[in-house]
N, C-alpha and C positions, 0 to 999 in steps of 0.2 A: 439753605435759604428757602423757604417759607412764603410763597405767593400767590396771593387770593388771586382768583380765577375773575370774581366779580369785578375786583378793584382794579386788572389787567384789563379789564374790557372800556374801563372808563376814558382807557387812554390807547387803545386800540383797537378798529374794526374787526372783530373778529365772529366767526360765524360755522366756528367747529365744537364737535364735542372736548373737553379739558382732554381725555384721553387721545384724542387725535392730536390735539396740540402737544402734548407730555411724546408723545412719538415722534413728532415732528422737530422739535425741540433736540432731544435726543441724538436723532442723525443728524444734527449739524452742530453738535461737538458737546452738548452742555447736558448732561447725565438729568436725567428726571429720576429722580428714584420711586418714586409711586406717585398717587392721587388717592388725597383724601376725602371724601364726600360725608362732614361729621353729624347729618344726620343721617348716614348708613344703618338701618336697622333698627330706627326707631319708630315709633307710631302713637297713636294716639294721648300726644302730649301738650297740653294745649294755655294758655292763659287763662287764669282764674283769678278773681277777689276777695278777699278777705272780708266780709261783712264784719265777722264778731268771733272773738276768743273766749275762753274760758278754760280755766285749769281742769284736768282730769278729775273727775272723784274719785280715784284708783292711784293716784300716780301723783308725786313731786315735780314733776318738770315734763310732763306731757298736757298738750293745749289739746280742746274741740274747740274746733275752726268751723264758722259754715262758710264759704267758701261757694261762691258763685261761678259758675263753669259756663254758662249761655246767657242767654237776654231772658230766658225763662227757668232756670234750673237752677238749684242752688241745694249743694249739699254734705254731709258731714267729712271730716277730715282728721283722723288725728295727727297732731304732728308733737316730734319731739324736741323742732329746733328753736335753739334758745332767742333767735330774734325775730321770730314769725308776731306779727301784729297786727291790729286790725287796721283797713283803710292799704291796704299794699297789695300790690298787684304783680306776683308770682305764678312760678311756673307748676303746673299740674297735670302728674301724671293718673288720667283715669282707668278705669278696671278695662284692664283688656289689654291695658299699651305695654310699650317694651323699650325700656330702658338702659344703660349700659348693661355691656355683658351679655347682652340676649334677654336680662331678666325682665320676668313677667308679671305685672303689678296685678292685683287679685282684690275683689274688696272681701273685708274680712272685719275681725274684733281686734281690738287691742285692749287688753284688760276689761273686757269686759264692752267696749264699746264701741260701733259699729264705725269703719273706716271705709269711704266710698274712692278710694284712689293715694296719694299722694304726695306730698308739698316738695318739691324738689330744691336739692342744691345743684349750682351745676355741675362737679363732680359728679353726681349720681345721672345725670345724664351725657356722660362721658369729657367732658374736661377734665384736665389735670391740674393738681394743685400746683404745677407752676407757673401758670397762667391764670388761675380766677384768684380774684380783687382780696386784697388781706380784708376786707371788713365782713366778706360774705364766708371767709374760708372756712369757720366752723357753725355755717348755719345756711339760712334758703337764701336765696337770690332771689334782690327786688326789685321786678321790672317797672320801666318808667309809667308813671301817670296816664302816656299816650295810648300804650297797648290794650289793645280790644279784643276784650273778655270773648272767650271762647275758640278763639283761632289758634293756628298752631306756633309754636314760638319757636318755629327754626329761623324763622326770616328774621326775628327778634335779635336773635342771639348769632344773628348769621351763619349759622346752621345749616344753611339751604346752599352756601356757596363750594366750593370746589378749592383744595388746596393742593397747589404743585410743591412736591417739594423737591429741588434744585442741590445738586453737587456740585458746589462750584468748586475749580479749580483756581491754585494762587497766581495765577495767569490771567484768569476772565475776574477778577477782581470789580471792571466795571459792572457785572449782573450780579452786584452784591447791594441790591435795590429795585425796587417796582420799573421806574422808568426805566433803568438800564436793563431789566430783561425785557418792557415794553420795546424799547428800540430793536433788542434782538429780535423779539419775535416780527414787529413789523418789517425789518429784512428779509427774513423767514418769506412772508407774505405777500411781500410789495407791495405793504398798508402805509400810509403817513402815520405817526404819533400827535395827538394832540394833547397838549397838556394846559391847564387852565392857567390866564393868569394870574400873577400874584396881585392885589389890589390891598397896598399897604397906605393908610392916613397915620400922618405923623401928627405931635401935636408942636407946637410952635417953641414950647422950652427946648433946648439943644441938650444933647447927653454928652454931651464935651462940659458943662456946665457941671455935672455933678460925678465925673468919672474921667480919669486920665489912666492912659496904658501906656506901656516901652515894654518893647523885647531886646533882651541883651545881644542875646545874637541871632541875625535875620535866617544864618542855616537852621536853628532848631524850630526856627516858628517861621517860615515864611510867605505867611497869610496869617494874621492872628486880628478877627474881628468881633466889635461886641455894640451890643443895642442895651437899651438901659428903659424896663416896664417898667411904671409906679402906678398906685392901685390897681393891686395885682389883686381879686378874691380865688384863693385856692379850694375849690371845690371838683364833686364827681367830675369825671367827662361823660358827655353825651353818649349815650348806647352805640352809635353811629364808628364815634371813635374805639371805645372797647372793643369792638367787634374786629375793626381793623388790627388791631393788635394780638388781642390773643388767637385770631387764626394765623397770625404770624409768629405765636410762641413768645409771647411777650405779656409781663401781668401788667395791666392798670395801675397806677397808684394815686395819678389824683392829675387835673388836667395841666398843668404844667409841668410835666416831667413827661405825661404822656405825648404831650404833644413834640416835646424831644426826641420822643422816642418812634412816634410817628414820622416824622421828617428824616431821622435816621433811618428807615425802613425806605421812605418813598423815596430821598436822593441819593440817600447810600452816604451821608454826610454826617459825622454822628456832630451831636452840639453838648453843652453843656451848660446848666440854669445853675447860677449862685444865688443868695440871697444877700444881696446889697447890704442890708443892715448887721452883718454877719460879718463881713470882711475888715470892719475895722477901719474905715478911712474911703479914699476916694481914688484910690489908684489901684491897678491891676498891672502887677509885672511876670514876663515869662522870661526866666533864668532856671541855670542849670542847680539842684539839690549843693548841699554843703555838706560836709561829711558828719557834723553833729546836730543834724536837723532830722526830725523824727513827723508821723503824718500817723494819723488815723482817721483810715478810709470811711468809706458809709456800710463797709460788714463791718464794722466794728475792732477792728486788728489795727496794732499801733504800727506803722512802718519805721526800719532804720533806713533812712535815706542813702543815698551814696552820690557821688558827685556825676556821672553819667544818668541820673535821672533827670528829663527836661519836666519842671514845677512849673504853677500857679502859683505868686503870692502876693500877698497886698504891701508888698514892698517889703513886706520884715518876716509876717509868719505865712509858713506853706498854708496853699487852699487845697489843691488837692494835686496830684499826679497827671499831669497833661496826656491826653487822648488816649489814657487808662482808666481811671477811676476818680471820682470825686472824693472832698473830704467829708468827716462827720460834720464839721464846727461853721459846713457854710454851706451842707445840703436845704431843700426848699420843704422847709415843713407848714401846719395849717395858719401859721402866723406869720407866715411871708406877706409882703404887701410890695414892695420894692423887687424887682427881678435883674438881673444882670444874666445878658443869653447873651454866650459864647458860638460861634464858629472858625474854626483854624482850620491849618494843615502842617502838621507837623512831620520832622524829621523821621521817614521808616522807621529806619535800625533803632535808633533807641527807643521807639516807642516800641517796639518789637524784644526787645531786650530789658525792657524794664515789665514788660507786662508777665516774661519767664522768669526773670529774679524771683518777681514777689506770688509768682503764681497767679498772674489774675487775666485771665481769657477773659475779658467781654466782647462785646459785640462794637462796642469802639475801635480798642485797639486792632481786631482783625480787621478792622478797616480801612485805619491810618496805617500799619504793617502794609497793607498792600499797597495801598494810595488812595487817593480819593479823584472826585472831577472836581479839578480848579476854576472850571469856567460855572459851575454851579453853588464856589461857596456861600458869595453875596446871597445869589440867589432863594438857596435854604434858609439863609437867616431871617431874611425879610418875610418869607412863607410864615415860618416860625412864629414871628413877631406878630404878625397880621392875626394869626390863629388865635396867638393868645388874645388880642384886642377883641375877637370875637366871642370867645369862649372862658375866658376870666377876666374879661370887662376892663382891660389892662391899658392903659395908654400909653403909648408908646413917643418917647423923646425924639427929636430929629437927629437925625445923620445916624452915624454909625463912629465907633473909635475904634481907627483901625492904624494901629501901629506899625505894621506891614501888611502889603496886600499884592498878590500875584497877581499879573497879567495875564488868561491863559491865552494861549497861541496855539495854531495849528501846526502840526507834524508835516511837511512834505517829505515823501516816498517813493522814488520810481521803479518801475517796472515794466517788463514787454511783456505782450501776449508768447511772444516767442518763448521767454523763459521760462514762464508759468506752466504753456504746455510741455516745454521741455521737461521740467520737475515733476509733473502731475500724469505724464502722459499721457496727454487728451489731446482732444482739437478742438479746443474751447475758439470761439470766433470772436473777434477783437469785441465786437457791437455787445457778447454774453457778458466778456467782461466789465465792459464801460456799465450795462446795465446793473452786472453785481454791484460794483460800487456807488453806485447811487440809491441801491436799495439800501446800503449799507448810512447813508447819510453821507457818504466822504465827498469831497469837492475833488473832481478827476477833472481831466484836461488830455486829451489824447492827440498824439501825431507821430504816421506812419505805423501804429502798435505800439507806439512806446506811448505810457501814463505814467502822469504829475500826479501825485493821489494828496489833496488835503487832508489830513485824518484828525476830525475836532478832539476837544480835552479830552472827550469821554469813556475816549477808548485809548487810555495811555498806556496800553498793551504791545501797539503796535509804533513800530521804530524803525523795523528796517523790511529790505526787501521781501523777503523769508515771512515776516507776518501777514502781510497781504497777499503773497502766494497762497495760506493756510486759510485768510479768508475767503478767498474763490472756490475753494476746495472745498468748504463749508457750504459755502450756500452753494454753490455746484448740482451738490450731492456726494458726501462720500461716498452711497451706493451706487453712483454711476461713476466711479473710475475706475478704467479699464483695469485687470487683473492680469498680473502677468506669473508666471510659476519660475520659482524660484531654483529647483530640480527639473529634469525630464528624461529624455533616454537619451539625448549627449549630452545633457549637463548634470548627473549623478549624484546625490549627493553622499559625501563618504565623510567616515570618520575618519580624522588624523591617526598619526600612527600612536601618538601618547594618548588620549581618547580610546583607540584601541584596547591598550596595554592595561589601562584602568579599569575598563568595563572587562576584561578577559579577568581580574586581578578578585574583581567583587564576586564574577562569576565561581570562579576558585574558592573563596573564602565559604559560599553560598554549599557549593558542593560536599564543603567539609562540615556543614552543617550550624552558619551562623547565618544569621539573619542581618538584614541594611536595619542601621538606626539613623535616624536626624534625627541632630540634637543644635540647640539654639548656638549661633555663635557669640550674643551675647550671655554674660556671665557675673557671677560673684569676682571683686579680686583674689579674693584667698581662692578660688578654684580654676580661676586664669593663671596662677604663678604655680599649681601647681603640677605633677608630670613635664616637667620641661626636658624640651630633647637640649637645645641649646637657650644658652642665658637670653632671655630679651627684658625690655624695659615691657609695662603695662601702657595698652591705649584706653583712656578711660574715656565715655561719652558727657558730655557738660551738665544734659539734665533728662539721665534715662528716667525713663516710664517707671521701671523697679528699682529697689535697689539690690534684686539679685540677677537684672541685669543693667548691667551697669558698666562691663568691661569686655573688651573684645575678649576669645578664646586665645590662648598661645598652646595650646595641646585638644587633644580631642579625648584622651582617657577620663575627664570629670566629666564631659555630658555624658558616655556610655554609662560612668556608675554612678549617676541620677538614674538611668534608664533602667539600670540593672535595678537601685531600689524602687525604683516605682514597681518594676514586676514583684521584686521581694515583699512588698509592703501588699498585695495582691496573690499569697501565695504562688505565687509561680518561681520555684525555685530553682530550676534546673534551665540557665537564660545562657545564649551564648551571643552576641552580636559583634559586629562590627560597623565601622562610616568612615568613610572617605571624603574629606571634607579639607575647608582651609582655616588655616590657622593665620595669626597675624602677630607679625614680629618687628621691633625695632630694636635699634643694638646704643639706640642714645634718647631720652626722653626730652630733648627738643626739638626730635625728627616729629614734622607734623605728620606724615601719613606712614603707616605699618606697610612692609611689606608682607602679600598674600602666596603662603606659600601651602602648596598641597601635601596632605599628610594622610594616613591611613593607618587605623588602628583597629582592636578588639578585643572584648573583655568576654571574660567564660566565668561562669560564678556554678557551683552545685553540681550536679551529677553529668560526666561526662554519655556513662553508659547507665542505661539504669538497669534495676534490677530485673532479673528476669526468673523464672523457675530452674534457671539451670544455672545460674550464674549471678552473682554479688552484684552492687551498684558499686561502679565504678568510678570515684568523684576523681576531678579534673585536674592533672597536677604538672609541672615545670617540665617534662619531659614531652609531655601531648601538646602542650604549645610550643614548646618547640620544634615538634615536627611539624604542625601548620604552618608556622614562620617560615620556616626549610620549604615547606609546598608553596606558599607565597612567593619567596626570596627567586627560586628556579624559576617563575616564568622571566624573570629582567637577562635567563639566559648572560650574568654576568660574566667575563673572562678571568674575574680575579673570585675565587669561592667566600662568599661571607664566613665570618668568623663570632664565635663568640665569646666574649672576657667576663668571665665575672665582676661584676663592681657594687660600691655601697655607694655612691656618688649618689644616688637619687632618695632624697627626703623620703618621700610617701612610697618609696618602694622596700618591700622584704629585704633584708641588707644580705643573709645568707642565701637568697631566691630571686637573683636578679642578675640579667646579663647585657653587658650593650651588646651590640652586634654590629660589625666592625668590616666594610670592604678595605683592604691592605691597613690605611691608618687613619682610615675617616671612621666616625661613628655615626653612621645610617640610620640607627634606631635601638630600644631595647623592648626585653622582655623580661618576665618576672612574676612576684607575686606580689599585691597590694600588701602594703606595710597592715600590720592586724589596728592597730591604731587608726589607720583610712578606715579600714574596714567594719569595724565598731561604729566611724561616725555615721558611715553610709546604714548601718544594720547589715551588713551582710557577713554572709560566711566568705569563705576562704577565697577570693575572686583572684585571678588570672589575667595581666593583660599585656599588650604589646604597642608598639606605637614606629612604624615606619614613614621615615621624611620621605616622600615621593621624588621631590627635587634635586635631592642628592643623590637618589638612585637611578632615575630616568638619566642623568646626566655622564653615567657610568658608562665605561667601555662595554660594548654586547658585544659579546661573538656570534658571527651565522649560526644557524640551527641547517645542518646537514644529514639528511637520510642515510641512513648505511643498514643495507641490506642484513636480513637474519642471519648468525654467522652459520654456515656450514656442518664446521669442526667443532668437536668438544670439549671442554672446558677440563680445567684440571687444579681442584682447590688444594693449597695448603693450612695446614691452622699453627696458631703460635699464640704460645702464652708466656708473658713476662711478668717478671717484678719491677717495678718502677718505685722512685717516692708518691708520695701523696700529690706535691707539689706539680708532679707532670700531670700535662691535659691530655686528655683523647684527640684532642686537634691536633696538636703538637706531635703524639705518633703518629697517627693516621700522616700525615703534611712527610714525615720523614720515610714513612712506608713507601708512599707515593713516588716521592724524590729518588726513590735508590730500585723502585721495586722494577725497573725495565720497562721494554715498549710493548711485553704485553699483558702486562699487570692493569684486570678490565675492571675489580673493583674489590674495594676493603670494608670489612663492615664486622663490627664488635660484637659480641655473643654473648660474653661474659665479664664480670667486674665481679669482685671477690675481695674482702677487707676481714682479717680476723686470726682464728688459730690457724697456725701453720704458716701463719705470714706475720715477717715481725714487723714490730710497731713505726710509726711512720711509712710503710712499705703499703702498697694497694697491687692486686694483679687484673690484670686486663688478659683477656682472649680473641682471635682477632681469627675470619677466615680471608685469605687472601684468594683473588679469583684469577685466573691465567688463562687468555684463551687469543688463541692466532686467526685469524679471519682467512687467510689464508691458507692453510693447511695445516696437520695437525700438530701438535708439541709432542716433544719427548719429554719422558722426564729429567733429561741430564739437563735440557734447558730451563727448567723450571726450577731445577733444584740450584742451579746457578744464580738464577736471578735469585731466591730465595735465600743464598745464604748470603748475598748483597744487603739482604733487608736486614738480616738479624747481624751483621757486623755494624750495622749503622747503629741500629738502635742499640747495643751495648757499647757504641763508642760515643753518640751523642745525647743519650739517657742513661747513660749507666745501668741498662736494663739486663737482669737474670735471665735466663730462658729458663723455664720450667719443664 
């Protein structure tokens, strides 16, 4: 929100720098995001007159202008805009000045003929074209008749004034207008607000005479008021008005529409002006759309209606979209004469929800989405009304037609000093309080500490106790509430033990030489359904910003291999990362909220090792992430050893290069190679990645981690090599090794694998060193060779294994 400094003062004493106020403002809740000052950097640019034109001799569509600049000086100009003419009085920048951008006007030639300054559009003295007036948009701007040659035209063009511009939040909805941040700030200040008043002459014809309204139903419209101008002349507005607007980011378009749009600005009430003659009859009804009734608005786009949209119509055909957007067939063009000016207040949600349908953000519907002051609707309209009788010579019919009309009424709220300082931890004194509130405007009433708070329309923010706490606290001072620390030296603050586990988890992954990615948790669908550990339904959002995101995540393997092609797309080929993040799962798509569950993955793409002068590049393959996985999987310190099975169950994963990973008969996670088909789509080469559910793992039986001293005694290995089928795993022995091999069999571990001649078909041989060692004192060999020949009867009796 967008509010003139000068236009704030009109309605409040005020007597600080904008920037003092923009701080001030600030620390009592309501974001100032800068100050504009739009004659910042400009100089000598001033009012000039057009004497006389004439076409170039050199040129098609370039004018000499002489161009009067003082009461005594008068001098040449070229210019090339098409509607510069003689007798107008326009803006001139002379040699020396400096215009948008910094740039510096120079007198010089133009084809040959001499240029002492020049004829400015506002654009070139820094407006934007979506604020200056459609008639001036591709040429100079022509100041009024009044303006006096030679001075400078900031004040003209209100240039000279000071622009806050305001964050408002959907909460302070009432500083979505002049007066409502004037009331803030005179809080601020403990100033009164003075606002003029309205001074409306009717004319003796009644507007119930030639117009009749009904709303069908009082929830979608319950305030719906209308005044009824005849000889309306639609012409410019006054420089005065212009001015008000486009430093509030609003373009001009002609004074009845401006002046709507003024009054939306000053009460925060948006209106809206039909053209009487346009509607077809003499009635005005508000009902809800029909399902084959269609609307094209004033951009020019046809609407399909739907029957949740709250309309405008003159009984039969739509006028336009209620406190969203007007129609074309009944906007106010130069041959209006008759006015029909609208003020309501309409139902939130569907104005809020018709305005996302169709896509159309104005500056209305954010206003009826939030609410408006009902105790100011009459009030705008008759401002409105009066304006126009001023300014397009309009007269205005008596009364008003008002189908429904709300009564506003005041909020009472209580509350004690006790509770306040309870909440705020302060010692606020009853007397600070009573006085906050009455800077606030609210009607209080106090006994014993406890206050009656009246709270008028205008801040229908506040409702219960809890909001008037937050107002004391505002004007207070948030910088003066006492701070308390939230940690200290008895009250510590520590990480849980899952928190822990997770940052010890990334540090692990870090050490093995991957990197943290974030990646968005929104998403494509086709990249949300894709890597799934287990089945979910998709959460889809109603109306994402993209449409590649557009879906919650249910895996984290598609953000890493975006991440991974963006490095690939950047040369950077040898990428390894990981993220630990949440995923969101439902197991039925009419469960409204996903469950958020933690997950932790990582993807390796390109050279594990690179090359070096002694040694090959070593790219990344199903073995080296699986020993990550294995350095990962040991810190959860599990009592049951993860396993791993081969599977083809995963779409986008390598069907021959893929394993889940298995505590006893849950599947915890897998790992793998991206199917080459991913891998193509992404661009990448050969990528690697894994994906463990944290939830199912943290939830797992840990066994203590206990010290045991360096053993002593020394070890005594045996080695054994068998035959097996193809079909036996390495788990599978190793698990049977283990099972049979005694209580001091300290560890197994495979040397060799061997598939070929000398071994027949179907047949694969495994070599295994087995490690034996007694903490306690030393082994002989009769005991080892005992326990040893325990192992190799197992495995020829429950592998059918050879010993070689």
């Amino acid at each position: 929100m967008k509010i003139s400094y000068k236009w704030l003062k009109e309605y409040v004493d005020l007597d600080m720098t904008p920037e003092e106020l923009a701080n001030k403002v600030t620390l009592t809740g309501i974001e100032v995001d800068g100050v504009k000052h739009p004659d910042a950097g400009l100089k000598k640019i001033v009012v000039g007159y057009v004497e006389s034109t004439k076409p170039h001799p050199d040129s098609d569509h370039l004018q000499l202008c002489q161009v009067q600049i003082s009461a005594d000086e008068t001098v040449q100009i070229v210019c090339g805009a098409p509607n510069v003419a003689a007798g107008q009085k326009v803006i001139v920048a002379l040699p020396g000045s400096r215009i948008a951008n910094n740039e510096k006007i120079k007198k010089g030639k133009l084809r040959g003929e001499i240029s002492n300054g020049m004829i400015c559009a506002l654009q070139e003295i820094g407006f934007s074209d979506d604020v200056t007036p459609q008639v001036y948009a591709d040429g100079i701007y022509v100041l009024p008749a009044d303006a006096e040659v030679g001075q400078p035209v900031y004040a003209y063009l209100g240039m000279d004034d000071a622009i806050l511009d305001l964050e408002i939040t959907p909460n302070r909805a009432d500083a979505l207008s002049v007066r409502g941040v004037a009331h803030e700030v005179a809080a601020i200040y403990a100033q009164a607000v003075h606002f003029p008043k309205v001074a409306l002459t009717e004319a003796t014809k009644k507007a119930s005479a030639v117009l009749q309204a009904q709303v069908t139903d009082v929830a979608d419209a319950p305030s719906y008021n209308l005044r009824v101008l005849e000889n309306v002349t639609i012409k410019r507005s006054p420089l005065w008005l212009q001015r008000r607007l486009w430093n509030a980011g609003v373009r001009p378009i002609n004074n009845v529409v401006d002046i709507t749009n003024l009054i939306m600005l000053d009460y925060g009430q948006p209106l809206h002006a039909f053209d009487y003659a346009k509607i077809s009859g003499q009635t005005i009804e508000v009902r809800r759309a029909q399902a084959d009734e269609t609307l094209t608005t004033l951009d020019g786009k046809e609407r399909d209606l739907t029957e949740d949209d709250i309309v405008i119509t003159n009984g039969a055909d739509v006028l336009n979209l209620a406190g969203v957007m007007g129609g074309l067939d009944s906007e106010i063009t130069n041959e209006t004469t008759t006015v029909i000016l609208e003020s309501a207040v309409f139902e939130p949600t569907h104005i809020r929800k018709t305005a996302q349908r169709y896509n159309l953000r104005s500056e209305a519907s954010s206003r009826f989405e939030k609410g408006v002051n009902t105790a100011t609707v009459l009030t705008a309209l008759d401002d409105a009304a009066s304006l126009m009788a001023d300014l397009a010579d309009a007269t205005v019919l008596a009364g008003r037609v008002s189908p429904t009309v709300l009564k506003p009424a005041d909020v009472t709220v209580n509350v004690s000093t006790e509770r306040i300082n309870r909440v705020l931890g302060t010692t606020i004194t009853t007397a600070e309080v009573k006085a906050i509130f009455e800077r606030l405007g609210f009607g209080v009433t106090e006994a014993a500490g406890m206050f009656t708070v009246s709270v008028p329309p205008r801040r229908w923010d506040i409702a219960i106790e809890a909001d008037l706490i937050e107002e004391v606290a505002r004007l207070y001072g948030y910088d003066r509430l006492p701070e308390t620390l939230t940690a200290s030296a008895s009250t510590p603050g520590l990480l849980t033990e899952r928190q822990q586990l997770i940052r010890h988890l990334e540090a692990t992954l870090e050490a093995n030489g991957l990197s943290q990615a974030l990646s968005y948790a929104l998403t494509t669908p086709d990249k949300a359904n894709a890597f799934q550990l287990t089945a979910s339904q998709p959460t889809s959002v109603d109306w994402p910003m993209t449409v590649d995101h557009a879906t919650l995540r249910m895996n984290l393997v598609s953000g890493l291999l975006d991440d991974l092609a963006y490095n690939a797309a950047r040369k950077q080929q040898n990428v390894a990362l990981y993220e630990q993040g949440r995923v969101f799962l439902k197991q039925h798509q009419a469960t409204v909220r996903p469950h958020e569950l933690e997950y932790l993955a990582g993807a390796i793409t390109g050279d594990w090792q690179t090359a070096t002068w002694n040694q090959p590049a070593q790219p990344v393959d199903f073995y080296q992430l699986k020993g990550l996985v294995e350095s990962t999987l040991a810190e959860f310190n599990l009592t049951t050893t993860p396993e791993f099975a081969a599977t083809a169950r995963h779409q986008d994963m390598h069907p021959g290069r893929t394993a889940d990973i298995l505590v006893g008969n849950q599947v915890v996670g897998f790992l793998g190679q991206v199917h080459p088909r991913v891998s193509q789509q992404y661009r990448l080469p050969a990528t690697y990645v894994f994906q463990l559910d944290l939830e199912q793992l943290l939830a797992l039986e840990q066994q203590t981690v206990v010290y045991q001293a360096v053993p002593r005694y020394p070890a005594i290995t045996r080695d054994i090599a068998l035959v097996v089928d193809e079909s036996v795993t390495n788990a599978a022995l190793t698990a049977t090794i283990r099972e049979n091999g005694g209580a001091y069999l300290s560890a197994v571990q495979l040397f060799d694998l061997y598939a070929g001649a000398h071994i027949d078909t179907g047949k694969k041989s495994l070599a295994y060193t087995l490690t034996y060692q007694n903490t306690a004192a030393t082994l002989t060999d009769d005991q080892v060779n005992e326990a040893f020949a325990k192992v190799v009867a197992a495995l020829q009796t429950e592998h059918a294994a050879t010993i070689r």
